[in-house]
Structures are given as C-alpha cells and as structure tokens.
One Martini backbone bead per residue (centre of mass of N, CA, C, O) as a GRO file, in nm:
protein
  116
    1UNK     BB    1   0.090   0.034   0.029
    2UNK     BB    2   0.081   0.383  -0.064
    3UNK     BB    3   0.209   0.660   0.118
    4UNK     BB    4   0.117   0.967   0.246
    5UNK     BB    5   0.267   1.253   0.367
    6UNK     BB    6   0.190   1.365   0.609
    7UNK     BB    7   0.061   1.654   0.765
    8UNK     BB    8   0.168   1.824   1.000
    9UNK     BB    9  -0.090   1.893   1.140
   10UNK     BB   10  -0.149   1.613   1.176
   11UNK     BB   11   0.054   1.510   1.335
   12UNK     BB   12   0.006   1.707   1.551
   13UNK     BB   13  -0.244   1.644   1.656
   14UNK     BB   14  -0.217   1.361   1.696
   15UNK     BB   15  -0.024   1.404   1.926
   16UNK     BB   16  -0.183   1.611   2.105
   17UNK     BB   17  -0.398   1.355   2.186
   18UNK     BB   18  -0.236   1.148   2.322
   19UNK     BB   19  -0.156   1.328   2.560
   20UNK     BB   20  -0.392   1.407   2.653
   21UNK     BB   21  -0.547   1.146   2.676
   22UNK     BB   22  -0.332   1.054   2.900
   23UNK     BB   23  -0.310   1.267   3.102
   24UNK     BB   24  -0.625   1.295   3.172
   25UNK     BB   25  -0.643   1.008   3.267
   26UNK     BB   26  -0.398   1.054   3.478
   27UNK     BB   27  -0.544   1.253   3.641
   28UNK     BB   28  -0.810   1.103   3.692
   29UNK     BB   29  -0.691   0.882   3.850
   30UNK     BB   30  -0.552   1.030   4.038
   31UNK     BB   31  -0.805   1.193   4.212
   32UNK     BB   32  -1.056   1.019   4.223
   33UNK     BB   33  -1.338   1.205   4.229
   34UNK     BB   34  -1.608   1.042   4.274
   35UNK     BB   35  -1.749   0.843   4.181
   36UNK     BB   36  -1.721   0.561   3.895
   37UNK     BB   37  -1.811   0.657   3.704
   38UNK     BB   38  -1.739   0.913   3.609
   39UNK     BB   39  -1.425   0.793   3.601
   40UNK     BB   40  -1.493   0.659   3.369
   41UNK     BB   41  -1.601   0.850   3.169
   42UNK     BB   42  -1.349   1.009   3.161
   43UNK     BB   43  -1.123   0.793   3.083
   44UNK     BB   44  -1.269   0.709   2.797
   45UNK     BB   45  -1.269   1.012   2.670
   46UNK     BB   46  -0.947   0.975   2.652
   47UNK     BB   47  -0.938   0.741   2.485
   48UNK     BB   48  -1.029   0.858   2.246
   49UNK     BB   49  -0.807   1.040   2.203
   50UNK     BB   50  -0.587   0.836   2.175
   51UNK     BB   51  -0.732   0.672   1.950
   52UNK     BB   52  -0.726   0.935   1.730
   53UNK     BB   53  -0.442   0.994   1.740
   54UNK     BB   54  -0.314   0.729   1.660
   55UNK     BB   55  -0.508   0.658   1.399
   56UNK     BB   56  -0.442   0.870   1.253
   57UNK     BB   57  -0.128   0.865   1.180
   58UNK     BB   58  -0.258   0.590   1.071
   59UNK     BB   59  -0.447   0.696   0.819
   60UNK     BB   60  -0.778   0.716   0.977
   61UNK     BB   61  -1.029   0.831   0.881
   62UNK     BB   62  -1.219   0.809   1.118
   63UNK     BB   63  -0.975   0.959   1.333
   64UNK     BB   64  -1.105   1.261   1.234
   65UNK     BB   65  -1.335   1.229   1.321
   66UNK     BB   66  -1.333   1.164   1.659
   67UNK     BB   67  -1.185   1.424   1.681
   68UNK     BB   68  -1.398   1.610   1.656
   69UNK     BB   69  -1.616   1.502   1.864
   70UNK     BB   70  -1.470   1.506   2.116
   71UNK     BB   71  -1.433   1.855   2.062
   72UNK     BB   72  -1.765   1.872   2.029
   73UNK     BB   73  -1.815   1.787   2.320
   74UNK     BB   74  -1.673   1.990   2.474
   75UNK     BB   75  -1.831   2.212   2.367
   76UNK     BB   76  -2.106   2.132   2.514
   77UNK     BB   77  -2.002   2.097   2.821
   78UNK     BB   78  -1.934   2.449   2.802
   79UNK     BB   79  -2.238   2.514   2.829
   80UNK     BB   80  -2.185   2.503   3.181
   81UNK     BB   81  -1.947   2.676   3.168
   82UNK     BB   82  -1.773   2.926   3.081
   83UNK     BB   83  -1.732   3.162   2.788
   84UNK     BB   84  -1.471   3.157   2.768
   85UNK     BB   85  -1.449   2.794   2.745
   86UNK     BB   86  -1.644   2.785   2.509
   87UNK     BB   87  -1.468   2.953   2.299
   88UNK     BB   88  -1.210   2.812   2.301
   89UNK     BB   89  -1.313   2.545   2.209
   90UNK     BB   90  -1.440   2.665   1.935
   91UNK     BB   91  -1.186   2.720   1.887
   92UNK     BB   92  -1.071   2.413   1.846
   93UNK     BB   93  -1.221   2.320   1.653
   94UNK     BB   94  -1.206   2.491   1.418
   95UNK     BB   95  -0.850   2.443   1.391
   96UNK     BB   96  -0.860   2.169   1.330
   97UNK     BB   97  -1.096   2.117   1.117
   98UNK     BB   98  -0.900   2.304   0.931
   99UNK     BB   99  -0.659   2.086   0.917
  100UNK     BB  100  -0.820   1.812   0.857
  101UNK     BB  101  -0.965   1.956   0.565
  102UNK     BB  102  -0.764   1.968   0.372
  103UNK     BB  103  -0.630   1.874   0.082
  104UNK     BB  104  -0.390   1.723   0.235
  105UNK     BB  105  -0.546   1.552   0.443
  106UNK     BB  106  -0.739   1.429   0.265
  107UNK     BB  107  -0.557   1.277   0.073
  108UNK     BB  108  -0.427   1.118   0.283
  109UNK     BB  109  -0.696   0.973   0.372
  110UNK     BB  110  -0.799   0.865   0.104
  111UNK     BB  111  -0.560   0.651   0.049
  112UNK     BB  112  -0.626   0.479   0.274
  113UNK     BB  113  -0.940   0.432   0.139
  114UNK     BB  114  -0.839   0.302  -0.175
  115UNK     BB  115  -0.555   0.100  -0.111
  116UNK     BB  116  -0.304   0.247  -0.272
   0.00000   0.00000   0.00000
C-alpha cells in the first residue's frame, strides 16, 4: 500500500490528541474524586483522544472524525462552564477541523481509504 506524506498539521494533531489523552486519563486516575462511573467516563473520553490521535498518525479517515467529535463533545460540555471556556474550546474545534479537512489531509485520508 503506497503512503502519503503526512501533513505537518496532522502530525502535529494526532501527537497533541495522544498527550491529551494520557494526561488527561492520568490526571483522573490520580485524583479519582467523585463517584466511579464518573471516573470510567473520564477515563474513556480520554482514551477516545488517545485512540483518534494514534489512528489519525496511521492514516485512519474515521479516527479524524473521533477527532472532531472528542473536541465538539467538549463544546457541548463547555455550554455549562464559563463563556471563556466555551469561546476557547469553539475555537480549538474550528482550528483543528480547518486543519483536519484541508485539501493535503484530505489527500492523506483518502489514500489510506482507496487502499492504493
């Protein structure tokens, strides 16, 4: 199966969704407050970023849907915290999505999904 180059932005995507991930599981196992389904839906919501930004590296066009979805679950989330955090995620949804869908990454998904 003949590979295409990558573009910088997804790199860069898929490694930040990775850390996120990590981080993020990692930080709600240490301080495990609250209830334990809680925490297992914490825990899963990360492991979606770890698992969206590991396939996108691997040029699956659905893990840049997850991607979108992770951060646009966020945007939702954020419509009962402040208008800043709101404001804030809306805006990495958009910055992402305008990078996930550009014509050289579309490229990238596609290759990997007509299997040449």
């Amino acid at each position: 199966m003949q590979t295409a180059t990558r573009p910088l932005p997804v790199t860069l995507i898929g490694c930040l969704y990775i850390v996120v991930g990590i981080a993020g599981a990692a930080v709600h196992l240490v301080n495990q407050r609250g209830f334990a389904s809680d925490l297992l839906l914490a825990v899963l919501v990360n492991l979606a970023a770890l698992i969206g930004g590991v396939w996108m590296l691997r040029q699956q066009n659905w893990a840049r849907w997850l991607a979108i979805a992770w951060m646009a679950f966020h945007v939702i989330l954020s419509i009962f915290h402040s208008p800043g955090e709101l404001m804030m995620h809306a805006l990495f949804l958009a910055v992402i999505a305008f990078f996930l869908f550009r014509p050289r990454a579309n490229a990238y998904f596609r290759l990997a999904a007509s299997g040449s």
